[in-house]
C-alpha positions as CSV (number, residue, x, y, z in Angstrom):
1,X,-45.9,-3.4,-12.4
2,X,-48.5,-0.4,-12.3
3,X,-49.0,1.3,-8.9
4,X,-52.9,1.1,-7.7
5,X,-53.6,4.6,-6.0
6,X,-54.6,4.7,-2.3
7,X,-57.9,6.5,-3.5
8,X,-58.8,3.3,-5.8
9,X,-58.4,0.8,-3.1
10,X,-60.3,2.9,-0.6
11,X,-63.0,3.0,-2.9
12,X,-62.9,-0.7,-4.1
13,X,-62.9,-1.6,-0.1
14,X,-66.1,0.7,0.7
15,X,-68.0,0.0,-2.7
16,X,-67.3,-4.1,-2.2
17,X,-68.9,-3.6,1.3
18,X,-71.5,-1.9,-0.1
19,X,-72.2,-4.2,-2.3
20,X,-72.4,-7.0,0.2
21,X,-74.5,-4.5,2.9
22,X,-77.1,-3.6,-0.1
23,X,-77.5,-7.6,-1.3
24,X,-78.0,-8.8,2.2
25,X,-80.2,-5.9,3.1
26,X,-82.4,-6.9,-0.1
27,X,-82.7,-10.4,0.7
28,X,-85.4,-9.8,2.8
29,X,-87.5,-8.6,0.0
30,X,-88.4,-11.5,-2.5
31,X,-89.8,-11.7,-5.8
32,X,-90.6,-15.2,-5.9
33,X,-87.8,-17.8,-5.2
34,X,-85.4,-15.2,-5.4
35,X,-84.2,-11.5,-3.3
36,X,-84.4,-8.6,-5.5
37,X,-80.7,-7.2,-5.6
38,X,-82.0,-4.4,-7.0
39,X,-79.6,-2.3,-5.7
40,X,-76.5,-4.1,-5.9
41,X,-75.7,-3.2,-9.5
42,X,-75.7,0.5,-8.4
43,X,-72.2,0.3,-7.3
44,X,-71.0,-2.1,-9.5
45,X,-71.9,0.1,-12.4
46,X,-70.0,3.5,-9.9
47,X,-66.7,1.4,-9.1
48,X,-66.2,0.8,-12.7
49,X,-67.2,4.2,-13.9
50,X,-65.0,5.1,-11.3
51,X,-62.0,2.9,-11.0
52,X,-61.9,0.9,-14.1
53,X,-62.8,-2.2,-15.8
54,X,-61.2,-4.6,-13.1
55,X,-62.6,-3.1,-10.2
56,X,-66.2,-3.7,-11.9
57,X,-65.4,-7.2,-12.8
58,X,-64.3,-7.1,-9.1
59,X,-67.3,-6.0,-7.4
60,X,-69.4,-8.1,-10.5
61,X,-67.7,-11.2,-8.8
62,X,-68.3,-10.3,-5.4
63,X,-71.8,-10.1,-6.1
64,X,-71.9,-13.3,-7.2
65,X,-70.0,-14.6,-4.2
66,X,-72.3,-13.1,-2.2
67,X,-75.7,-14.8,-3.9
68,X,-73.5,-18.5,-3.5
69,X,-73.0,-17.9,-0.1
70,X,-76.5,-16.6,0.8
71,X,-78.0,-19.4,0.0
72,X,-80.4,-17.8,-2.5
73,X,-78.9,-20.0,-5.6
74,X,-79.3,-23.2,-3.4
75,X,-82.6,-24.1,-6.3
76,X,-80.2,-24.2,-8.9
77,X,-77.5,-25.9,-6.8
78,X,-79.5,-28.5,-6.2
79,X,-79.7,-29.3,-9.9
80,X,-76.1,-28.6,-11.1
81,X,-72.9,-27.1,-8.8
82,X,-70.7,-26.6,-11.1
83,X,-73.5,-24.7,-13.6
84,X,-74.9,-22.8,-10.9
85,X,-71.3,-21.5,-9.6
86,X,-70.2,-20.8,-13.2
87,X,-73.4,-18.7,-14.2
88,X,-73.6,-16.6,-10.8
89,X,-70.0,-15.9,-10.9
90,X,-70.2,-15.4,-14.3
91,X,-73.0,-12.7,-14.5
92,X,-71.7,-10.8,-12.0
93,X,-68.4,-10.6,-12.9
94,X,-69.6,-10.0,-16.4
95,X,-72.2,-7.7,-16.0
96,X,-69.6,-5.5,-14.0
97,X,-67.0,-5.8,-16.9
98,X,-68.8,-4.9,-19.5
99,X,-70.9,-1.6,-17.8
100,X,-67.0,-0.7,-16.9
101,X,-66.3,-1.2,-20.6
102,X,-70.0,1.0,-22.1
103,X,-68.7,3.1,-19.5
104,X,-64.9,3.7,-20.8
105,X,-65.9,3.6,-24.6
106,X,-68.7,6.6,-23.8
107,X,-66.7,8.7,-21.2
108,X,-64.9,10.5,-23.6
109,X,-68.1,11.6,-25.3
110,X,-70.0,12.3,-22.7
111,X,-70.0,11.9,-19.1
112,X,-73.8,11.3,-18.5
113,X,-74.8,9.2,-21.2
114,X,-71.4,7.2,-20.7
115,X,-73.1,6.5,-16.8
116,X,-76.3,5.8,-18.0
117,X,-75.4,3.2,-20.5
118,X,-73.3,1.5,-18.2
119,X,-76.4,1.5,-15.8
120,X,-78.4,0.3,-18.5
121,X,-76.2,-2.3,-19.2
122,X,-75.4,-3.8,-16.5
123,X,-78.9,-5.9,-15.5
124,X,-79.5,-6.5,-19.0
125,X,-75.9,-8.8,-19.1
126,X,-76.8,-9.9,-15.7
127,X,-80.4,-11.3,-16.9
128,X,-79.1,-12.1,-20.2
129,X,-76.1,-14.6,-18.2
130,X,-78.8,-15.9,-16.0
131,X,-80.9,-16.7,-19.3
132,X,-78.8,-18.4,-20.8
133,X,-76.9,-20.2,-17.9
134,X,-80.8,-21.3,-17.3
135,X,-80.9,-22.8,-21.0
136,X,-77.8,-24.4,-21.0
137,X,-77.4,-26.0,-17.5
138,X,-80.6,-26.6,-15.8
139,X,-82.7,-27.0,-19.3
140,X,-83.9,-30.6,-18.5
141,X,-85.3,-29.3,-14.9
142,X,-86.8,-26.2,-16.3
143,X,-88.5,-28.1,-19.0
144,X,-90.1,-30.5,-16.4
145,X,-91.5,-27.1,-14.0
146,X,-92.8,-25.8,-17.4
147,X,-94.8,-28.6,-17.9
148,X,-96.8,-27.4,-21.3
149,X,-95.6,-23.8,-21.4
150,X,-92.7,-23.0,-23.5
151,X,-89.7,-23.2,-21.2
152,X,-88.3,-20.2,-22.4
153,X,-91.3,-18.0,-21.3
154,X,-91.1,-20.0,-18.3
155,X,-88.0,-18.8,-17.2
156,X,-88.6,-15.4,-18.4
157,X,-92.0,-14.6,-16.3
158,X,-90.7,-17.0,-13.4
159,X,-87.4,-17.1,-12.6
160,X,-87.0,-13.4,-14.3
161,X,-89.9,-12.0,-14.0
162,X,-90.2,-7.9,-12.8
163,X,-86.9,-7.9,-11.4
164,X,-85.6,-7.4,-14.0
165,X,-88.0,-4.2,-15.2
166,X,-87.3,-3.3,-11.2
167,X,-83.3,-3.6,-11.8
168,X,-83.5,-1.9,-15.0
169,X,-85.3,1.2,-13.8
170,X,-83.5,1.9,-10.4
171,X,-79.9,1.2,-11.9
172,X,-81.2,3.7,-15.0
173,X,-82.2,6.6,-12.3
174,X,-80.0,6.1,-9.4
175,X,-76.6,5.2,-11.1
176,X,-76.8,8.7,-13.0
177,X,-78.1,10.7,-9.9
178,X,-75.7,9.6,-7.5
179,X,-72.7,10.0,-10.1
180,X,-73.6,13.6,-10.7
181,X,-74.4,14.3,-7.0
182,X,-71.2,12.8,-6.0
183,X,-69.8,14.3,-9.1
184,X,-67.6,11.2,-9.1
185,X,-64.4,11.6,-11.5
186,X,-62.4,8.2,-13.0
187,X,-59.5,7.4,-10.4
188,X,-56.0,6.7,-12.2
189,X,-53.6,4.4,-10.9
C-alpha cells in the first residue's frame, strides 16, 4: 500500500475546508434559484494540480456534498432524490477528476497551460454534468416550466444561465494566478 505524505493530507484538509468556507460564503449571492459557487472550483482545480487525481475527485465530491446539504438542490430534489444526488455528486466529483487528469496529461509540457486547462475544464464538465443530469432526470418537469420554449434553451439561460460565463472566467484567471503566486509544485506520495 502507497504511503500518502503528511504535506498531501495537510493540503487535502485545508483545501476541503476551503472548499466548504468559499461555497457557503457564495450562497449568499444568487443567480436565480441557485448560489453562484464561483469560487469553489478554484481549489478543486489547485488540489488536483497539486496532489493528484483522487484528491480532485475528493474535493469534486465534497463540493457536491456540500450543495445536498445546503439545501440549494432541494428544486431538483423535490422532483427526483436519487437523480438529483447522482448528478451533484457526480459533477463534482467529475469535474474535479478530469481538471486533475488535463492537468497531469499537460504538466509535463508546460506548467501554465497545464493549470489553465484544468481551470478551463473544470466548470465546463461541471455545467456539462448538470446539463445532462437536467435532460435525463428531471426532463418531464423541465418541459412543463418551459412551456413553449425549447427545453433545452430553457435550462441553458435559466437554470445555467451567466454562471456559468462567471465560473468560466474567474476559474480561467484566478486558478493560474494563485498557482504561480503560490508557485505551487505537485506533492508525491
Amino acid at each position: 500500500m502507497k504511503k500518502v505524505s503528511t504535506k498531501k493530507i495537510v493540503l487535502g484538509g485545508v483545501l476541503t475546508a476551503l472548499v466548504i468556507a468559499l461555497y457557503l460564503m457564495a450562497s449568499f449571492i444568487r443567480l436565480g434559484t441557485f448560489s453562484t459557487a464561483t469560487l469553489v472550483l478554484v481549489p478543486i482545480i489547485l488540489g488536483g494540480a497539486t496532489c493528484g487525481c483522487l484528491m480532485g475527485a475528493w474535493l469534486g465530491l465534497v463540493f457536491g456534498l456540500v450543495v445536498l446539504l445546503s439545501g440549494d438542490a432541494g428544486p431538483f430534489l423535490a422532483i427526483s432524490v436519487p437523480g438529483t444526488i447522482i448528478t451533484v455528486l457526480a459533477k463534482g466529483a467529475l469535474s474535479g477528476l478530469l481538471s486533475a487528469l488535463v492537468y497531469k496529461a499537460l504538466n509535463k509540457w508546460n506548467k501554465l497551460v497545464a493549470v489553465i486547462s484544468a481551470s478551463l475544464i473544470c466548470p465546463f464538465v461541471n455545467t456539462a454534468i448538470f446539463v445532462l443530469g437536467c435532460l435525463t432526470f428531471f426532463l418531464p418537469a423541465l418541459s412543463l416550466q418551459a412551456g413553449d420554449q425549447n427545453v433545452f434553451l430553457f435550462i441553458l439561460t435559466v437554470y445555467v444561465g451567466g454562471n456559468f460565463f462567471l465560473e468560466l472566467g474567474v476559474n480561467a484567471v484566478l486558478a493560474p494566478v494563485i498557482f504561480r503566486l503560490l508557485n505551487i509544485k505537485e506533492i508525491k506520495g
